[in-house]
N, C-alpha and C positions, 0 to 999 in steps of 0.2 A: 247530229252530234258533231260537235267540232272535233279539231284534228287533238288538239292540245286536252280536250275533255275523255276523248278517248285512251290519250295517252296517260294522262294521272289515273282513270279506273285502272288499266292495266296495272299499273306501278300501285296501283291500294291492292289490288288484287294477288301483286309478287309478293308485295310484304305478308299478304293474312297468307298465304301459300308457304315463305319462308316460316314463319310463326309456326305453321301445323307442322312443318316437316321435321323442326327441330324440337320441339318441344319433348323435352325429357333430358336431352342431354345437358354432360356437365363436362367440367375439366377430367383429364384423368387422375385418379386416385393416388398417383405417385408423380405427378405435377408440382413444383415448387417453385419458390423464386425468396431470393432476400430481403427479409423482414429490414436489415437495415434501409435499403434502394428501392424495394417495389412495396412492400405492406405489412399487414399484419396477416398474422394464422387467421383473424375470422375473416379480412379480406380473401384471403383464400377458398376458409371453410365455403364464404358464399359463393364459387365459382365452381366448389365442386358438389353446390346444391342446384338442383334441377327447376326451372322456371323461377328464381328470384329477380324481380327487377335489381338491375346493379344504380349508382347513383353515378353520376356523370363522371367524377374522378377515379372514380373505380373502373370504371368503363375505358378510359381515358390508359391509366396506367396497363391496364390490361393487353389492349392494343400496341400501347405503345412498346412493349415490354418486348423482345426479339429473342429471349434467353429461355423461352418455352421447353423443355422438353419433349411435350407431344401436343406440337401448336395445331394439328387439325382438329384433336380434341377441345382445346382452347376455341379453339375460331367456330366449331361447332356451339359453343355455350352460350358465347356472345352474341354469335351472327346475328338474330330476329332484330336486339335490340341495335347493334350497330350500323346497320342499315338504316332502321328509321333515325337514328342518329346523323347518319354521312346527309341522307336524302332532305331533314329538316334543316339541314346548313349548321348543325352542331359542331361535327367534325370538320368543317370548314372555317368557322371562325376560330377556333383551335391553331389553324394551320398545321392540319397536323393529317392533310389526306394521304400523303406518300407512304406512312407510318399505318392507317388503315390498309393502304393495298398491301404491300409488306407484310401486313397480316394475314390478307388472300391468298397472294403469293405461297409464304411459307405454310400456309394450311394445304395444300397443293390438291385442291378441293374439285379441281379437273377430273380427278383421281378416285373421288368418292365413288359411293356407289349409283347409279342411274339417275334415282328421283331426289335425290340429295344434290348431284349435280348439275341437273336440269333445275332445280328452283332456283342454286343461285346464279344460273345462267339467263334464268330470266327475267330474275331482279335486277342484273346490272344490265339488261339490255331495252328493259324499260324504264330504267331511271335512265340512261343516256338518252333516250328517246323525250322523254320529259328534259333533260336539260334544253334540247335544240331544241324542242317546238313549242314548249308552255311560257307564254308570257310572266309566269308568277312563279317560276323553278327559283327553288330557294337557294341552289349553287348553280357558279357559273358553267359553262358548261365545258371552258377549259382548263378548270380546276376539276372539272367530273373526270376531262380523260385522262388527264396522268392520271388521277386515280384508277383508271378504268384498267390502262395500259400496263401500270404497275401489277395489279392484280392479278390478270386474264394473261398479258403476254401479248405482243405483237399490236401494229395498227390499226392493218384492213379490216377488221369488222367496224370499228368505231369508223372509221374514214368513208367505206360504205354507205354507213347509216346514214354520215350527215351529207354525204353525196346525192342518197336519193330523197334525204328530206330539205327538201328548195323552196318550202316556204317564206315568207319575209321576217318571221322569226325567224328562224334557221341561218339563215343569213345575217341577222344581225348578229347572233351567238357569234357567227365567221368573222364580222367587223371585230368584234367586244375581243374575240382569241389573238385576231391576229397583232390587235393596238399591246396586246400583251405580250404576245410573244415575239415581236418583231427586232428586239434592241440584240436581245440574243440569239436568235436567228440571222439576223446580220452580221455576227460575230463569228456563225457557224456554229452554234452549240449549242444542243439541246434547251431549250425552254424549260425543263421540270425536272427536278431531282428525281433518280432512281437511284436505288438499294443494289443492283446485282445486276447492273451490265457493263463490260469491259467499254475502255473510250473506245475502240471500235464497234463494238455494238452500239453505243450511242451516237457514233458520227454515222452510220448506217441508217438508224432510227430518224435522226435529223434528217439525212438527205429525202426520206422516205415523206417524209412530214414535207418540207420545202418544195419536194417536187408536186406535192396534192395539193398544196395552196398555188402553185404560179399556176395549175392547170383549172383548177375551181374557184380561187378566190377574188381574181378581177374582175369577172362577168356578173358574178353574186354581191362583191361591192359597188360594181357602178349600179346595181336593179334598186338597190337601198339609198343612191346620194349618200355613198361613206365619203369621208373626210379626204379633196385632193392627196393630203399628204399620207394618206394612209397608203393609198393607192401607188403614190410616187415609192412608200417604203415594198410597195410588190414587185414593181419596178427594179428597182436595186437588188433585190432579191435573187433575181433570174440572171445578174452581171455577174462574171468571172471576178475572184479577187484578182492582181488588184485595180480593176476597173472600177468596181465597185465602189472601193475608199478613192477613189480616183475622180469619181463621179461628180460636178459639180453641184448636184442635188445631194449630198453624204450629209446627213445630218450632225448636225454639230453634237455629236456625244461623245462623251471623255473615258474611252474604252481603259 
């Protein structure tokens, strides 16, 4: 069994596990939202009926909505189906993963009870696991951690994972993240919107990210032939400002 074959069983296996665990639940009974901006009363009714599939805009509003009154109940309802949502690339073509974690988050689902929150702890750790090692992950997989991040709280677990998964997938995820995140990391600034952390929590967060790519990212892009320039932007990375915009390899971007 391959590495990547193992990893989607596991992640079929969190989904049908999420599935059992929540099945039954619904919105709570004094849950509302306005009919002008969020829906109607039978968009509603459906949220506080138990096991209805929702249809993707429903689904969509639901999530997106932050005005919940008792959003773990909410995030309870949805959860089965919004996972196989995030993980088939639904919620990614959306652009709309900040707004799913946001969802985690405010469900503060850490908090649930034992095997409630052991299942969705094992859904997002087998879907991050399937972003960096399955050749055919249907999201990228640094569109997976800010979601991830948002949700859960903190780094190290995700940084970990992909620390001790050094396969050449894995690796490549690390080319694909870092071509992404590098214009705003070189400017100093977080790479991915979050909901609820002060700029000091985020410049914290950044340096935390910046300092696990100069020590992991250049040995894992030169094993793949990534792109000289990619590597030259690791390079600048690791420079004090302002050496850095100083640098006569500074890329011509019009910050």
């Amino acid at each position: 069994m391959t590495q990547s074959t193992a990893a989607r069983r596991r992640l079929d296996a969190a989904l049908a596990h999420l599935t059992r665990t929540f099945r039954g639940m619904t919105a709570h009974p004094d849950d509302g939202n306005c009919e002008c901006h969020w829906g109607s009363a039978e968009d509603l009714a459906l949220l506080k009926t138990a096991d209805v599939e929702l249809d993707p805009d429903l689904l969509r509003r639901t999530y997106w909505a932050h005005d919940w009154e008792f959003p773990a109940d909410m995030l309870r309802r949805v959860l089965p189906q919004l996972a196989r949502s995030l993980v088939n690339g639904e919620v990614e073509r959306l652009d709309s993963m900040d707004h799913a974690g946001w969802t985690f988050a405010r469900g503060r689902w850490q908090q649930w009870p034992d095997e409630q929150s052991r299942a969705v702890r094992e859904f997002l750790d087998a879907w991050w696991l399937v972003a960096l090692t399955d050749q055919d992950a249907e999201v990228p997989a640094y569109a997976v951690l800010a979601m991830l991040v948002e949700a859960a709280g903190g780094l190290d677990r995700w940084l970990g994972a992909w620390a001790a998964a050094t396969s050449p997938a894995a690796n490549r995820r690390l080319a694909e993240a870092f071509a992404r995140w590098e214009y705003d990391l070189l400017r100093d600034d977080l790479p991915w919107r979050t909901w609820r952390l002060t700029d000091d929590e985020e410049n914290i967060r950044r340096a935390e990210l910046t300092g696990w790519l100069l020590q992991h990212a250049p040995a894992r892009l030169r094993m793949i032939g990534a792109d000289p320039d990619l590597l030259d932007r690791l390079r600048l990375l690791g420079l004090p400002c302002p050496a850095r915009w100083d640098d006569p390899r500074w890329p011509d971007y019009a910050y």
